[in-house]
C-alpha positions in Angstrom: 0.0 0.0 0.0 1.4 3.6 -0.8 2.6 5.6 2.1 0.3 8.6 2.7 2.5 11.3 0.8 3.2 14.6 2.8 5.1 17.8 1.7 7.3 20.0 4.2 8.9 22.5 3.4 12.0 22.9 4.8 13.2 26.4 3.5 11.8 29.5 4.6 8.2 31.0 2.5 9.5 33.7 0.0 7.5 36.9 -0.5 5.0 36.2 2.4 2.6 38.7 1.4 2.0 36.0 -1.7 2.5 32.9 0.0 1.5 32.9 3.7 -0.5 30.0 5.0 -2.9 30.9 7.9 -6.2 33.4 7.7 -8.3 33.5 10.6 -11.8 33.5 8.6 -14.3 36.4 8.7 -16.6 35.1 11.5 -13.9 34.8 13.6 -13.0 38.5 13.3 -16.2 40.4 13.0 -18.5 38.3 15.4 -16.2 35.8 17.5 -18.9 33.1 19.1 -19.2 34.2 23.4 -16.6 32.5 25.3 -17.5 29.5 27.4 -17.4 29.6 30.8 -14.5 28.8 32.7 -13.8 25.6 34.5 -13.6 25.6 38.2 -10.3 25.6 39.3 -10.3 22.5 40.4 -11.4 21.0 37.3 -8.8 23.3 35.4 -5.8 21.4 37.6 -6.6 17.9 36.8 -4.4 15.9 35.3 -5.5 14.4 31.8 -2.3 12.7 30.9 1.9 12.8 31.7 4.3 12.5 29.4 7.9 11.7 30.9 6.9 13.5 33.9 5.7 16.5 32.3 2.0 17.2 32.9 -1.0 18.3 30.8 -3.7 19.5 32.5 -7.7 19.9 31.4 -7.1 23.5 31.4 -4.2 22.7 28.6 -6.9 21.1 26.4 -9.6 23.5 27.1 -7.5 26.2 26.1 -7.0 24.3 22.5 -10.7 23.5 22.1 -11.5 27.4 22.4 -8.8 28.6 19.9 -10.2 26.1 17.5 -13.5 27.5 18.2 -12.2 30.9 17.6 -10.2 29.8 14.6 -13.6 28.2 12.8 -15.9 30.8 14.0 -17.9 27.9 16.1 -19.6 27.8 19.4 -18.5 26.1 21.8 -20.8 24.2 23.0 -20.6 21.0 25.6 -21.2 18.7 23.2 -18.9 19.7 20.3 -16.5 20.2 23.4 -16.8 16.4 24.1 -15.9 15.4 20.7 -13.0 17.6 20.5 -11.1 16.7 23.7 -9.8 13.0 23.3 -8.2 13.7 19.9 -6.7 17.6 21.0 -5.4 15.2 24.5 -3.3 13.0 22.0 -2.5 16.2 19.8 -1.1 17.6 22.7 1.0 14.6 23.9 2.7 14.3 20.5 3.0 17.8 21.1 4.8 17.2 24.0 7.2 14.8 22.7 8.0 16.8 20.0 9.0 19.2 22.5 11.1 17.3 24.6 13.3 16.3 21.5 13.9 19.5 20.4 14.9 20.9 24.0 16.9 17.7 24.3 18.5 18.7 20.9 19.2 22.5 22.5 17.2 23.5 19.8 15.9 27.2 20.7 13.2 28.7 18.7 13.5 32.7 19.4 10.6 34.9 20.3 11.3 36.8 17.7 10.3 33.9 15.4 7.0 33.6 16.7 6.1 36.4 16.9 6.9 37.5 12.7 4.3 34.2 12.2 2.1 35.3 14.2 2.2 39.0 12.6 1.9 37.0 9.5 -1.8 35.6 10.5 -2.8 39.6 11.6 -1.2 41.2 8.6 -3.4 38.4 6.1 -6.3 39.6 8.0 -5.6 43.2 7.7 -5.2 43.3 11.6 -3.1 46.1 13.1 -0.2 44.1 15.4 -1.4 43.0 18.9 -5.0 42.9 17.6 -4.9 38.6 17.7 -3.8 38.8 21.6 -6.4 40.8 22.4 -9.0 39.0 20.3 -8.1 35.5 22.3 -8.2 36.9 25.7 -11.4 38.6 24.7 -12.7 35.1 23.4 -11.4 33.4 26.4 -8.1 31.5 24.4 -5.2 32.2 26.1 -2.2 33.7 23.9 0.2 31.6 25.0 -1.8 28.1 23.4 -1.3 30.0 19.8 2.8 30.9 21.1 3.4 27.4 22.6 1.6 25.7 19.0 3.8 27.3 16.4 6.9 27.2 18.8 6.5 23.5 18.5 6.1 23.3 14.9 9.1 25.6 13.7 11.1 23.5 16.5 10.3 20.3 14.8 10.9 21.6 11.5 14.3 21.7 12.7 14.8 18.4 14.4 13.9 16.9 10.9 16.7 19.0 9.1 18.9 17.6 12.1 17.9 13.9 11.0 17.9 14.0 8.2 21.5 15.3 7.5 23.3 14.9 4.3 19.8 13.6 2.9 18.6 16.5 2.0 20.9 17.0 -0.2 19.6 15.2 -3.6 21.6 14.3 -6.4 20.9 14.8 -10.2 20.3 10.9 -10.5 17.1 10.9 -7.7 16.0 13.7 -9.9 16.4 12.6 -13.5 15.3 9.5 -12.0 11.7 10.8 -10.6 11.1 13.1 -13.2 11.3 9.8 -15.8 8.2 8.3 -13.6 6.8 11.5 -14.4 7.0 11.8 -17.7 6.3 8.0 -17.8 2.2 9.1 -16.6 2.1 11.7 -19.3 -1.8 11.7 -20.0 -3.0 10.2 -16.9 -5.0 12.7 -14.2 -3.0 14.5 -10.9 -4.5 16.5 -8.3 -3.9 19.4 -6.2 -4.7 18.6 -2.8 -4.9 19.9 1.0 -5.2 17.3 4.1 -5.5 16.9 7.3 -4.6 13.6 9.1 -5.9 12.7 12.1 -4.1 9.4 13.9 -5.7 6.5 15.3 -2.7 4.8 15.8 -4.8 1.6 17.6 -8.1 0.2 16.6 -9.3 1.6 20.2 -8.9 5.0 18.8 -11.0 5.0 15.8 -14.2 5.7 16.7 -12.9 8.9 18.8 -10.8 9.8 15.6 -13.9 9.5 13.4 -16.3 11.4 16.0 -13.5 14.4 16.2 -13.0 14.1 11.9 -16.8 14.3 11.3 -16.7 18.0 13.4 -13.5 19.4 11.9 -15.6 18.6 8.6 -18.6 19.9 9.5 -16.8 23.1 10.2 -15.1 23.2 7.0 -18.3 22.9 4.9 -19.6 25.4 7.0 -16.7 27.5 5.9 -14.1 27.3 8.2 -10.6 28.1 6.1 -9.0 24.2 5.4 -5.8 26.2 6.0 -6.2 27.1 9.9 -8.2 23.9 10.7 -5.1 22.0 9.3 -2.2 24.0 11.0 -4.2 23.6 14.2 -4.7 19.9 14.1 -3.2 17.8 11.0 -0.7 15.7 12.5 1.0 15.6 9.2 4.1 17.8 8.5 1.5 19.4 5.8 0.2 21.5 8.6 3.3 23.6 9.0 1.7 25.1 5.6 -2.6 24.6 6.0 -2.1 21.2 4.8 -1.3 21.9 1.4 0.1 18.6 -0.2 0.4 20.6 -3.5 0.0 18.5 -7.1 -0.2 14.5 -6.2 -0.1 11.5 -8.7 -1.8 8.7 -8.3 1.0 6.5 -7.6 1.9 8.9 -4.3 -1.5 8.5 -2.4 -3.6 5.6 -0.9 -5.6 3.8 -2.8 -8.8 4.9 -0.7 -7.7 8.7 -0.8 -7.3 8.0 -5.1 -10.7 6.7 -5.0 -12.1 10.1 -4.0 -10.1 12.2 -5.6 -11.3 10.4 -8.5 -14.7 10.9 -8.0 -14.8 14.2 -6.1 -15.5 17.9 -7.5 -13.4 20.5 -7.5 -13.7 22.8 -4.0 -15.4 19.6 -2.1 -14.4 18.4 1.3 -14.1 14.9 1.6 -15.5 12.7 4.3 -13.2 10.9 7.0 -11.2 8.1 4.5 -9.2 5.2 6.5 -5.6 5.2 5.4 -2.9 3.6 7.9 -2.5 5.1 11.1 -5.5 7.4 10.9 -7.9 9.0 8.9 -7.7 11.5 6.6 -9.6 14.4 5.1 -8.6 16.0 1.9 -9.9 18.9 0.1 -9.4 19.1 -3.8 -7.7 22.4 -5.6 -8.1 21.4 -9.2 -7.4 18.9 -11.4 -4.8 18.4 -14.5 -3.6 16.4 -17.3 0.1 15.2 -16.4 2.2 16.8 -19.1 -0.3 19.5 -19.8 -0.8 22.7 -17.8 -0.9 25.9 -19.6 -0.3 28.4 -17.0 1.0 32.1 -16.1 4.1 32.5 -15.1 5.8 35.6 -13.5 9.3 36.5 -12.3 9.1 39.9 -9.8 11.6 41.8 -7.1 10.1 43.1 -3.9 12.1 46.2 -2.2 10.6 46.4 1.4 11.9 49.0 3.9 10.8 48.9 7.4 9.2 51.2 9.8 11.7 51.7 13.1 8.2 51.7 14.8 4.5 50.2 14.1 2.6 52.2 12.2 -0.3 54.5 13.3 -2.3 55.0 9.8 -4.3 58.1 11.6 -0.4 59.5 13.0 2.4 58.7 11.3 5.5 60.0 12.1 8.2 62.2 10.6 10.4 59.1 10.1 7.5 57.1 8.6 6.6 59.5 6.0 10.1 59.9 4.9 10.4 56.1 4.5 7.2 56.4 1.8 8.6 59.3 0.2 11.6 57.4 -0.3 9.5 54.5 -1.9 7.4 56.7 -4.1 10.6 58.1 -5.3 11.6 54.4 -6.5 8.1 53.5 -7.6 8.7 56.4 -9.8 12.0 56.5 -11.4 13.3 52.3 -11.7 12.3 51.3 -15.0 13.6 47.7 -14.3 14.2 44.8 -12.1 18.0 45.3 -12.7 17.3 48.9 -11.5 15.6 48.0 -8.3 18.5 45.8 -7.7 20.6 48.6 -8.3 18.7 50.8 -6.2 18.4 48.6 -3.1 22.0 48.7 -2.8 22.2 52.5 -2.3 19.5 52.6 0.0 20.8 51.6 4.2 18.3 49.6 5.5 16.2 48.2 2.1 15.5 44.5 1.6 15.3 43.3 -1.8 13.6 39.2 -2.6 13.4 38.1 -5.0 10.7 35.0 -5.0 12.1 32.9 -8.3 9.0 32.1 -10.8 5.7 32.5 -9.3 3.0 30.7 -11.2 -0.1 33.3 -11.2 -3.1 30.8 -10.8 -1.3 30.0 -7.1 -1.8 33.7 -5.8 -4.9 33.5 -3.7 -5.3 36.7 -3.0 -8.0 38.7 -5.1 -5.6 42.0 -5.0 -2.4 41.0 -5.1 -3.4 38.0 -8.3 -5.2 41.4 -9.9 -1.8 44.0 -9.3 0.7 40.7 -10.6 -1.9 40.2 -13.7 -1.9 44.0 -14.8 1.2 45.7 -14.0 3.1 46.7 -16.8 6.6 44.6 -16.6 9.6 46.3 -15.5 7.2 49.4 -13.7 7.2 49.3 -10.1 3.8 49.0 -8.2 2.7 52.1 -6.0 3.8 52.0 -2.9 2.1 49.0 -0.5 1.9 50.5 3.0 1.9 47.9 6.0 2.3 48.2 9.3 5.5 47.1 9.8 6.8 49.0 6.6 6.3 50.0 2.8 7.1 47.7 -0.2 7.2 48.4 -4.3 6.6 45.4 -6.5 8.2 45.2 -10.1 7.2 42.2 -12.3 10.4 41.3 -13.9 8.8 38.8 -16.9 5.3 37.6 -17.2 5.1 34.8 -19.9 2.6 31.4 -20.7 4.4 28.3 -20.1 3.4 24.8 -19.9 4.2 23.6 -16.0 2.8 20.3 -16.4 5.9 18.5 -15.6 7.7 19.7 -12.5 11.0 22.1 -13.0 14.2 19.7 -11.3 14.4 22.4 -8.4 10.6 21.4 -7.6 11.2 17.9 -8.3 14.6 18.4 -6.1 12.0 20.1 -3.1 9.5 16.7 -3.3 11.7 14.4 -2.5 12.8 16.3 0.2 9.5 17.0 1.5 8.8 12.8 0.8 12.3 12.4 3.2 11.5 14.8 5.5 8.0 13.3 6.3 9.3 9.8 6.6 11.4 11.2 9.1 9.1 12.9 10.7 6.7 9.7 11.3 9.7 7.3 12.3 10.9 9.9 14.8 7.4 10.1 16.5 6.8 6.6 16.3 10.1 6.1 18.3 9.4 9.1 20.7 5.8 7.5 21.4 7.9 4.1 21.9 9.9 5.1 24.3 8.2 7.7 26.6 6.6 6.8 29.8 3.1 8.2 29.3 0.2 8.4 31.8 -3.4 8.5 30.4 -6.4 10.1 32.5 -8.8 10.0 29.9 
């Protein structure tokens, strides 16, 4: 039987103002369900399992349950509660091991990293910076569940570089090699694909697996965004980026997943599907022709210079305006990508990406797909005002290309991802095999 397939990405995300993961979804912002009532503080206290001595209390999995109900825009109630808490207790031990390895590896994961994803999720929801603090302690979801969550997953991100070594390094051979199947399944149908994967790693588990799958579903054909739901719960490494698995053959998922895809529309969420080790929910993208995808491809620089200080749109300062006037000046004058290049080097301060090929049909956002279809190439964008700083887009080449085979730096970045999730599972499995864990539940 295949493995279930998974794609982490072990390099940073380029241009994040294109390519960010999370969105908190509308409901959650402009009418958050009432907070539950807390639990005595008894109740809070008790014990629901220990891992190697460290403990995790109800109040631990309470605190998860509410910031997925912030995250979906659900209420709370006691029975949806119920339903939630066996699968977010094992969630959170794996959590916890996962932990332990990478403080055991002196791995530290700084504040400051935290924090610039976390200003990612406000900035994609057009949220000043602070805004999601306050919105969790007003919804009753303490901060530091959301800190302690992505802490975790950058920290394992790094234990699985650590393990996998030299391997991630991949040789010409592995790459003409793959890109051979490839071409071998020229004709036949591939998918795009998000998942989440919830484990049920003993027949015990399943039905409490399948109770807490049919309410993350329920919730995403309600509209809940597949990309929180799956950075809050997927166990796969996919979750790191909203579960996207990006474009799958058929020959790199399960049987029972192919089945669905198969027979699926486009946009639909599937229902729980048995694979091994859990269950797993997929949502499909679109659909392709292997060998055949006509799509737009563009090639852009983006200068960014920051603001010493957040920005106050109704009082900006002296220092702030000069900044913009600075960027309107470039926005103005460069007539090239080689001249914003140019420029960035006479500017202290500036910070030039540039993102390599962006294919156009990826950009989900309805502005930023609109300024990357329409802008002339070679003319910088207006400046784009932030709260952390001003940036001036330049689209360097913009050009119809058929993608349907897989570049070798793509191909080069899936068998990574294939590696790193290997890893990823072996390493838990051990962890889980090893630890002294108590259950209370």
């Amino acid at each position: 039987m295949t493995p279930r397939p998974a794609r982490l990405r072990l390099s940073g995300l380029p241009l994040a103002v294109l390519l960010g993961a999370l969105a908190l979804p509308p409901a959650a912002i402009a009418a958050p369900p009432p907070p539950p009532q807390p639990a005595p503080l008894a109740d809070a206290a008790r014990l629901v399992a220990v891992v190697n001595g460290a403990p995790i209390t109800a109040a631990d999995v309470d605190e998860r349950c509410r910031l997925f109900a912030l995250s979906t825009g659900m209420p709370m109630t006691p029975d949806v509660l119920n339903r939630l808490k066996p699968q977010v207790t094992r969630q959170l031990i794996d959590e916890q091991l996962q932990l332990q390895e990478i403080q055991k590896r002196r791995i530290i994961v700084h504040d400051s990293e935290i924090a610039a994803a976390i200003h990612e999720i406000e900035q994609r929801n057009n949220m000043p910076p602070g805004t999601l603090q306050r919105r969790l302690a007003a919804d009753g979801a303490g901060y530091r569940t959301l800190v302690d969550q992505v802490r975790v997953q950058i920290g394992w991100g790094r234990v699985l570089r650590q393990v996998l070594g030299n391997r991630v390094e991949v040789s010409e051979t592995d790459v003409a090699r793959q890109i051979a199947v490839l071409k071998a399944e020229t004709g036949q149908e591939e998918y795009r694909i998000s998942e989440i994967f919830v484990p049920a790693t003993e027949p015990s588990q399943m039905t409490e697996a399948r109770n807490f799958a049919t309410t993350v579903i329920q919730q995403l054909r309600a509209g809940a965004p597949f990309s929180v739901v799956a950075a809050q719960f997927s166990q796969s490494q996919t979750a790191l980026h909203g579960g996207d698995a990006g474009w799958v053959q058929s020959n790199e998922v399960d049987p029972a997943v192919l089945k669905v895809l198969q027979e699926m529309p486009v946009g639909a969420v599937s229902n729980p599907i048995p694979v091994p080790g859990g269950l797993e929910i997929v949502t499909l993208g679109a659909k392709r022709v292997i060998g055949n995808d006509m799509q737009i491809v563009v090639t852009l620089r983006q200068l960014f210079m920051p603001f010493a200080t957040p920005l106050n749109p109704n009082a900006p300062t002296a220092a702030q305006q000069a900044v913009l006037a600075k960027m309107k000046q470039v926005s103005t004058t460069a007539t090239s990508c080689q001249a914003i290049d140019a420029t960035a080097k006479t500017m202290p301060g500036v910070k030039v990406n540039d993102p390599g090929e962006v294919i156009l049909g990826n950009v989900a956002q309805p502005m930023m797909h609109q300024l990357l279809s329409t802008l002339p190439v070679g003319k910088p964008s207006q400046p784009l005002i932030a709260p952390d700083g001003v940036a001036v887009l330049t689209v360097c080449s913009r050009d119809q290309r058929n993608i349907g085979l897989p570049s070798a730096t793509d191909m080069r970045g899936r068998i990574v991802d294939e590696r790193a999730q290997l890893a990823s599972e072996q390493l838990l499995r051990a962890l889980r095999r090893r630890a002294i864990i108590q259950r209370h539940f």
